[in-house]
C-alpha positions as CSV (number, residue, x, y, z in Angstrom):
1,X,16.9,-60.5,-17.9
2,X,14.2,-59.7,-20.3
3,X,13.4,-56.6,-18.8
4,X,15.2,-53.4,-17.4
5,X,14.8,-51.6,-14.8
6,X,11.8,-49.7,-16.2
7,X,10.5,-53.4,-16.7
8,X,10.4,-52.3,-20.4
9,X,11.9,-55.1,-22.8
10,X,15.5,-55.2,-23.7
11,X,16.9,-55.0,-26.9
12,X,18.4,-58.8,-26.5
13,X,14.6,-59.9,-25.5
14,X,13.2,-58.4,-28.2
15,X,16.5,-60.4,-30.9
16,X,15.3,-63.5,-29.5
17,X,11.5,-63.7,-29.2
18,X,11.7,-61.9,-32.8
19,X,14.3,-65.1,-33.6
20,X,12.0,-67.7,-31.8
21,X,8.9,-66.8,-33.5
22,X,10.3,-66.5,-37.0
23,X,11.3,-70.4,-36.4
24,X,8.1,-71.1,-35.4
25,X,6.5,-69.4,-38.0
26,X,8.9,-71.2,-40.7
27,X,7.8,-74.4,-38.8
28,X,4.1,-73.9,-39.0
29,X,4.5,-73.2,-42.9
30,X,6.5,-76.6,-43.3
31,X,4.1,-78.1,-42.0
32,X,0.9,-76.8,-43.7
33,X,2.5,-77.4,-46.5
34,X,3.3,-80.7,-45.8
35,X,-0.7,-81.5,-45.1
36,X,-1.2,-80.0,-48.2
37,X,1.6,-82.1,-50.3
38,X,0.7,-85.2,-49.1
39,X,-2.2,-86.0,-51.2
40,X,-3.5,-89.3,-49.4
41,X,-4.2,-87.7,-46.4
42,X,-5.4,-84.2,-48.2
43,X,-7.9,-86.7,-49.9
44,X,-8.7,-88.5,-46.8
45,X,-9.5,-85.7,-44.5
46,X,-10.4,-83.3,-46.6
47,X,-7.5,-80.8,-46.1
48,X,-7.6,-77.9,-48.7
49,X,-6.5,-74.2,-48.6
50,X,-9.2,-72.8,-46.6
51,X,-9.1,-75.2,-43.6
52,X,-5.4,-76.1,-43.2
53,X,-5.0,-73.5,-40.9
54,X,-7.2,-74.7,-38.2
55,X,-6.7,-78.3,-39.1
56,X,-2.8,-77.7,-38.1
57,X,-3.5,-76.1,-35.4
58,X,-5.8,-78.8,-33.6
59,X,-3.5,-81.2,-34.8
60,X,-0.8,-79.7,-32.9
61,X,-2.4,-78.5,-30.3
62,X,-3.7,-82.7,-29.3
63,X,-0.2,-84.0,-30.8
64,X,1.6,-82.1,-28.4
65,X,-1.2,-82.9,-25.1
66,X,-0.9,-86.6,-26.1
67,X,2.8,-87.0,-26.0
68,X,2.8,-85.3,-23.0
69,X,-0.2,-87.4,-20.7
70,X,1.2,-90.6,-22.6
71,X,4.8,-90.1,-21.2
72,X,3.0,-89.7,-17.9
73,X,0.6,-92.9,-18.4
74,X,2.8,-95.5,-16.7
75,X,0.0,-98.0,-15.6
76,X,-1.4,-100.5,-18.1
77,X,-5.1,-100.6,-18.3
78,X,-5.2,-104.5,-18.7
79,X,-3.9,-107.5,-18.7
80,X,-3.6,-107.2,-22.3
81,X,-2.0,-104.0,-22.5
82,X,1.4,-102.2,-21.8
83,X,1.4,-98.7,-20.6
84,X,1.1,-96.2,-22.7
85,X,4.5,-94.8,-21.8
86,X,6.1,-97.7,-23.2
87,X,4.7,-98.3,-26.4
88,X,7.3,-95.8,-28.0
89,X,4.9,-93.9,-29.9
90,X,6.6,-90.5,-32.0
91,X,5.2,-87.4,-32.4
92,X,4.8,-87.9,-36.1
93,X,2.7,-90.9,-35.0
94,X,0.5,-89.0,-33.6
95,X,0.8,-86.2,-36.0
96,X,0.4,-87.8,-39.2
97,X,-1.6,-90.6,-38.1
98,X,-3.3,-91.5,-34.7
99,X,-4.3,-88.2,-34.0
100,X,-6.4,-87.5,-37.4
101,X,-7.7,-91.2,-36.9
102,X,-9.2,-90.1,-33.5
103,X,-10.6,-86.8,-35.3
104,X,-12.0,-88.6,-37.9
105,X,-13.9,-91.0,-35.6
106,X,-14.8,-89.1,-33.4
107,X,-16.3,-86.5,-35.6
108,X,-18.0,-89.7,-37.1
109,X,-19.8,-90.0,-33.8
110,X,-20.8,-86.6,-33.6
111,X,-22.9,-86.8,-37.1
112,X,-24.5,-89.9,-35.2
113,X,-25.4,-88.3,-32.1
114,X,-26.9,-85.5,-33.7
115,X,-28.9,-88.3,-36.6
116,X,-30.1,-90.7,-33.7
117,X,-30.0,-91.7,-30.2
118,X,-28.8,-95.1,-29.8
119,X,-24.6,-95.5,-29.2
120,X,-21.9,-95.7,-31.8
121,X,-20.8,-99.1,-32.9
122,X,-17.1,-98.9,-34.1
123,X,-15.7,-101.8,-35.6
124,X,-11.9,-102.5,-35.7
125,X,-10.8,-106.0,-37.8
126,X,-7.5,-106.4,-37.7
127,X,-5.9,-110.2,-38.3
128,X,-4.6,-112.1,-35.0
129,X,-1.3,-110.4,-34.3
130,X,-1.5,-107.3,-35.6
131,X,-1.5,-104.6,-33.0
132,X,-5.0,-104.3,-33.0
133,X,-5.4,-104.1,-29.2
134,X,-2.2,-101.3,-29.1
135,X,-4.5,-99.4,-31.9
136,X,-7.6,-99.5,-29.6
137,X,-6.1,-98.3,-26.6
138,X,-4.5,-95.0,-28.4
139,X,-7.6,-94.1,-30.3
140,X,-9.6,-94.9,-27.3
141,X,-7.4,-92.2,-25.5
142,X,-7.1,-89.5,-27.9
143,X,-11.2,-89.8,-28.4
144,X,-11.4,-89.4,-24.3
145,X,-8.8,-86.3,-25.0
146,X,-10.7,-84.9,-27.7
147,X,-13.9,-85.4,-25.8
148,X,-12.9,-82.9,-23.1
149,X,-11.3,-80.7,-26.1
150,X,-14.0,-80.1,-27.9
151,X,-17.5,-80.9,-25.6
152,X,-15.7,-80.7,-22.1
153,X,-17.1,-83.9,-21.0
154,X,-16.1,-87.7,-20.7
155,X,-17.1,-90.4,-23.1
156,X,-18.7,-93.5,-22.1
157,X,-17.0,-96.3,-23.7
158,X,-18.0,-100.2,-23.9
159,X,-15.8,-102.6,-25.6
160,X,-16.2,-105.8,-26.4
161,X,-14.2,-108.3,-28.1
162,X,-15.4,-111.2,-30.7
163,X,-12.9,-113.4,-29.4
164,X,-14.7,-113.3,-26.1
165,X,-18.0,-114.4,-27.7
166,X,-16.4,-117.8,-28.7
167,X,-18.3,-120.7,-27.7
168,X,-17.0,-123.0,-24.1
169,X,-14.9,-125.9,-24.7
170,X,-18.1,-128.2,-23.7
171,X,-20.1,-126.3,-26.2
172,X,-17.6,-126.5,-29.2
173,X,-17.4,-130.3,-28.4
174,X,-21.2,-131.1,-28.5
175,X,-20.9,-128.8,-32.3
176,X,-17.8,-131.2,-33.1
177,X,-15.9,-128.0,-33.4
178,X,-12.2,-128.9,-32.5
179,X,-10.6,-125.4,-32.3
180,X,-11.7,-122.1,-31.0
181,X,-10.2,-120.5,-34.6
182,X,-13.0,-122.5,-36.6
183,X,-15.7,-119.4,-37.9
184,X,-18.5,-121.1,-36.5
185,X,-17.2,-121.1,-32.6
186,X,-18.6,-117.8,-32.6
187,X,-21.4,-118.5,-30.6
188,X,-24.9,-117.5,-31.7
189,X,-26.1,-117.1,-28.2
190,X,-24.4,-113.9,-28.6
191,X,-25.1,-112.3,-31.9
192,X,-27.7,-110.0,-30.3
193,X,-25.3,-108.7,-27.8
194,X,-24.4,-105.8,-30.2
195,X,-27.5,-104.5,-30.4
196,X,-28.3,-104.9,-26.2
197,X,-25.2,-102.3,-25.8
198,X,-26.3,-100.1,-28.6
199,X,-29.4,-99.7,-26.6
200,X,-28.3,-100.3,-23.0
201,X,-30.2,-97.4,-21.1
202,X,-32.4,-95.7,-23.6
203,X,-35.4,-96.1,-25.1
204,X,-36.9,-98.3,-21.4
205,X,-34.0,-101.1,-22.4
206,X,-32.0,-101.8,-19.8
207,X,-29.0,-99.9,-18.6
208,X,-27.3,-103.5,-17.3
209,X,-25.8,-105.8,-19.9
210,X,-23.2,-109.0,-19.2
211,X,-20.7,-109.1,-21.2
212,X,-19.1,-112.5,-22.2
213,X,-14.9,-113.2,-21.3
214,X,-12.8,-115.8,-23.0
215,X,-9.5,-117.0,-21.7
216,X,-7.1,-117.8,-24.6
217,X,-4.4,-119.0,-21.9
218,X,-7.2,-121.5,-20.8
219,X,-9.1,-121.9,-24.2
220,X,-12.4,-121.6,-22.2
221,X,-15.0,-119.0,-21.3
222,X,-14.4,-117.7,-17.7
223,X,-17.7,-118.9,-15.5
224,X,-18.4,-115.3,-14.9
225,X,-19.1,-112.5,-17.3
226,X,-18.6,-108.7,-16.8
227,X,-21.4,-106.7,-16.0
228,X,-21.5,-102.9,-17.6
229,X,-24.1,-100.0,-17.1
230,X,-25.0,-97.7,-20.2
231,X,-26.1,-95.8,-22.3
232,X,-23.1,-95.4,-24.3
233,X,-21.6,-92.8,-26.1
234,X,-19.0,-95.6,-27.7
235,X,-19.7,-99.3,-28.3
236,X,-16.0,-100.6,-29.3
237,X,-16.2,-104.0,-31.4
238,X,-13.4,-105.6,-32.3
239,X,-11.7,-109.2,-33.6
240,X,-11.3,-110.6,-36.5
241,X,-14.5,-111.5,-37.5
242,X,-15.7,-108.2,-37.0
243,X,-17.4,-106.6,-40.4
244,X,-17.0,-110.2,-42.1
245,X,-19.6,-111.0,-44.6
246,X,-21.3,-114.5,-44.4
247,X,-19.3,-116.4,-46.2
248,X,-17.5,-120.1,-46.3
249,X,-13.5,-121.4,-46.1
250,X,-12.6,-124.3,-47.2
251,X,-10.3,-125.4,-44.1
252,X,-7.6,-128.3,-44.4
253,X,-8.7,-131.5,-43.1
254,X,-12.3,-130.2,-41.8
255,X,-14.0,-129.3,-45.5
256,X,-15.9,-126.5,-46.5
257,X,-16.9,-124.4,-43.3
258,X,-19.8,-121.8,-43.9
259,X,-20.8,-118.6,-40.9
260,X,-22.8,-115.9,-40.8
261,X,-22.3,-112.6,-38.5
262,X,-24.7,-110.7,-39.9
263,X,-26.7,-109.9,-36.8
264,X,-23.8,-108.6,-35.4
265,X,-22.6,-107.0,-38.4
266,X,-25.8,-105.0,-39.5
267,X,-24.8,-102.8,-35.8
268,X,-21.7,-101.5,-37.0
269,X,-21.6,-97.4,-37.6
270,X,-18.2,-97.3,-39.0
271,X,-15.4,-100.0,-40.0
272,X,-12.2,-99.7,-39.6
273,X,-9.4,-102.3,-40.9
274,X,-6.0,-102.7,-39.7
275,X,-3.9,-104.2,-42.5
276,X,-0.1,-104.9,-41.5
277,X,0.3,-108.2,-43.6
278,X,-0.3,-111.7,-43.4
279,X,3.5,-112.4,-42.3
280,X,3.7,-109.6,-40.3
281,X,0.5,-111.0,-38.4
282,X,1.6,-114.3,-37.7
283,X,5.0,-113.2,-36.3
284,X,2.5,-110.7,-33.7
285,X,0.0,-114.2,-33.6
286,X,3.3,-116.1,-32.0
287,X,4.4,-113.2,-29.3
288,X,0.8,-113.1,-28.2
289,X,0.1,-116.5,-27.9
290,X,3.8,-116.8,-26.1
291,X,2.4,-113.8,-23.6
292,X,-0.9,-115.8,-23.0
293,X,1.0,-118.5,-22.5
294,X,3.1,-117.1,-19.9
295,X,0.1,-115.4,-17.6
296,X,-2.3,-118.5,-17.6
297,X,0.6,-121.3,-17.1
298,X,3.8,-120.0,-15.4
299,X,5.2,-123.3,-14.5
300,X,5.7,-124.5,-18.0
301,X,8.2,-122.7,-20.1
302,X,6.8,-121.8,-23.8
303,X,8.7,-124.2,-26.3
304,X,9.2,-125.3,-29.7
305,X,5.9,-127.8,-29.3
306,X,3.7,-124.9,-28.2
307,X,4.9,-123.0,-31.2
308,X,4.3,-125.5,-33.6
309,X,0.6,-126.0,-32.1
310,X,0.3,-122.1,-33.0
311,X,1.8,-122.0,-36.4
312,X,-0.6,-125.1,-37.4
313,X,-3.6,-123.6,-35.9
314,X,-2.5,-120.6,-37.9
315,X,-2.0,-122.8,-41.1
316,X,-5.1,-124.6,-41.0
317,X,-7.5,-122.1,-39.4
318,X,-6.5,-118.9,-39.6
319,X,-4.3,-118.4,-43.1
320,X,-7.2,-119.0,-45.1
321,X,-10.2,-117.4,-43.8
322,X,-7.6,-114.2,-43.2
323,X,-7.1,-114.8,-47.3
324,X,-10.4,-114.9,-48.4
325,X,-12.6,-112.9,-45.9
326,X,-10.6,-110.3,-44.5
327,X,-7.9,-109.1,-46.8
328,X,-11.0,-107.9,-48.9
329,X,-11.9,-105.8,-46.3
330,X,-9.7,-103.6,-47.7
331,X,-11.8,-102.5,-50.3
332,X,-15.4,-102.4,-48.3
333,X,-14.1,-101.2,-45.4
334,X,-15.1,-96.9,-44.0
335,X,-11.2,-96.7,-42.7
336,X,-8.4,-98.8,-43.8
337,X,-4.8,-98.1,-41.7
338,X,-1.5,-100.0,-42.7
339,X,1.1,-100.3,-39.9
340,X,4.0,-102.0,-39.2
341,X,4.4,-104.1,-36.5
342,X,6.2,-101.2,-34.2
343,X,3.0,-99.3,-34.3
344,X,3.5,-96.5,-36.9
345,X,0.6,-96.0,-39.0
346,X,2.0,-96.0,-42.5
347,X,-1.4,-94.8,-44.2
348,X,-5.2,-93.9,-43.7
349,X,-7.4,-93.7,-46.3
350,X,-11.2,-93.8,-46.2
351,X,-14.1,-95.2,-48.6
352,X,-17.5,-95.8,-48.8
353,X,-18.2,-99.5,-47.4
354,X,-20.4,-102.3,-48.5
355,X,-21.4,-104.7,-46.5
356,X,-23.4,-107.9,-47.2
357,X,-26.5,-108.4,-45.1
């Protein structure tokens, strides 16, 4: 019993709340001064001596809400998606890295709102295979979290994808395109689209946009599009031509292949590149394609042909444009994260970007 009779506190009480706090309080200190040691993330978010305090203290306070709704969120979201639940993410991947991410972009957003009206653009370019889409779903659900943190309301989010603004099959015939992965199957019917959701609802533009849907299983636009309401707090774009300069590859067989995203490009608030490797990317490229593959045509059994078609679409298509356009986005990038391929954000770091209009 912590109290006596008298409902006073015992002596024993007293021992171990005394014991439990000075733990805590040893913990707390290990941990500031771990934020303050590490010097890539000091530099990245701006940690110093005055503001580690409260910077901890969020941090823990959304690290610890996180791990607990995620171990509770056992329903995916879509069809490519797993539940959060069982994505194994650790407290110190939230801690050290998913959690400032979301901070950092959302606080982004915050500096827009208060600069101009229209929505958010965040990019996210990650090569095919990567993790990109576990990334999304995280950041999009700490942002949500911090949202009712912070302004006690719910953000409304729009993503779109640039694989789903890839041209039809019939299309990319009558351009003599012969694969979905060439830059230029990107279909220009589309590059406004960016702007229409940036928009949607304000300003007398319509709230009602349609967004495009690609089926990789099928290699073909669905017929029907999905049809989202604004205005937007959030427009999410993401792919892996996102933030790409115009540019050219020179791609086996085909020649010297030139694109230009710039329409959609010139909408983007804030970058962000996901860099886990070229190998690393092809090996997530392959379990993918094997997953598609699965959903869209049950009846045949992925084999060593199917995974040969993948490795020389990956070969001839996507190896060198992921080379030359988007390893550089390293450098020009507002965020750059490296992970691994089991989802732990190795590093964050943040520069100003550059982008060619």
């Amino acid at each position: 019993m912590e109290r006596d009779s008298n409902l006073d506190l015992t002596e024993d009480a007293i021992a171990g709340i005394e014991s439990s706090l000075e733990r805590l309080f040893d913990i707390r200190a290990a941990l500031r001064d771990e934020l303050l040691m590490d010097m890539v993330e000091a530099r990245t978010f701006g940690i110093t001596e005055h503001n580690v305090a409260g910077i901890l203290e969020e941090r823990l306070q959304l690290t610890e809400l996180a791990h607990r709704e995620m171990k509770l969120a056992t329903r995916a979201g879509g069809v490519n998606e797993q539940p959060l639940a069982k994505l194994g993410i650790q407290r110190c991947d939230l801690f050290k890295g998913y959690v400032p991410l979301a901070l950092n972009v959302y606080e982004r957003m915050e500096r827009q709102r208060r600069a101009a009206t229209e929505a958010f653009v965040l990019g996210i370019n990650a090569p095919p295979g990567t993790g990109k889409s576990t990334l999304i779903q995280i950041l999009l659900f700490l942002m949500t979290m911090i949202s009712r943190q912070r302004a006690k309301d719910e953000l409304h989010i729009c993503q779109l994808g640039s694989d789903d603004m890839h041209m039809s099959k019939e299309t990319r015939k009558k351009h003599s395109l012969t694969s979905r992965a060439d830059p230029r199957a990107l279909d220009p019917e589309f590059h406004g689209l960016l702007r229409q959701l940036r928009t949607a609802g304000r300003g007398g533009a319509s709230a009602g946009v349609t967004l495009p849907r690609f089926n990789k299983g099928l290699d073909d636009r669905e017929p029907e599009g999905a049809r989202v309401v604004g205005p937007f707090d959030i427009v999410l774009y993401e792919g892996y031509r996102v933030g790409v300069p115009p540019g050219d590859v020179d791609i086996p067989g085909v020649g010297n292949v030139q694109f230009d995203y710039s329409e959609l490009n010139k909408e983007i608030d804030c970058l962000v590149y996901v860099d886990a490797g070229v190998e690393g990317a092809l090996k997530g490229k392959l379990a993918s394609c094997k997953l598609d593959h699965a959903r869209e045509q049950p009846d045949e059994p992925w084999g060593e042909a199917n995974e040969a078609d993948v490795r020389a679409m990956w070969d001839t298509w996507i190896a060198p444009y992921v080379v030359k356009h988007e390893l550089p986005l390293r450098e020009t990038c507002d965020i750059l994260v490296r992970e691994d391929l089991h989802h732990h954000l190795l590093q964050i770091s943040t520069h100003e970007r550059v982008l060619t209009s």
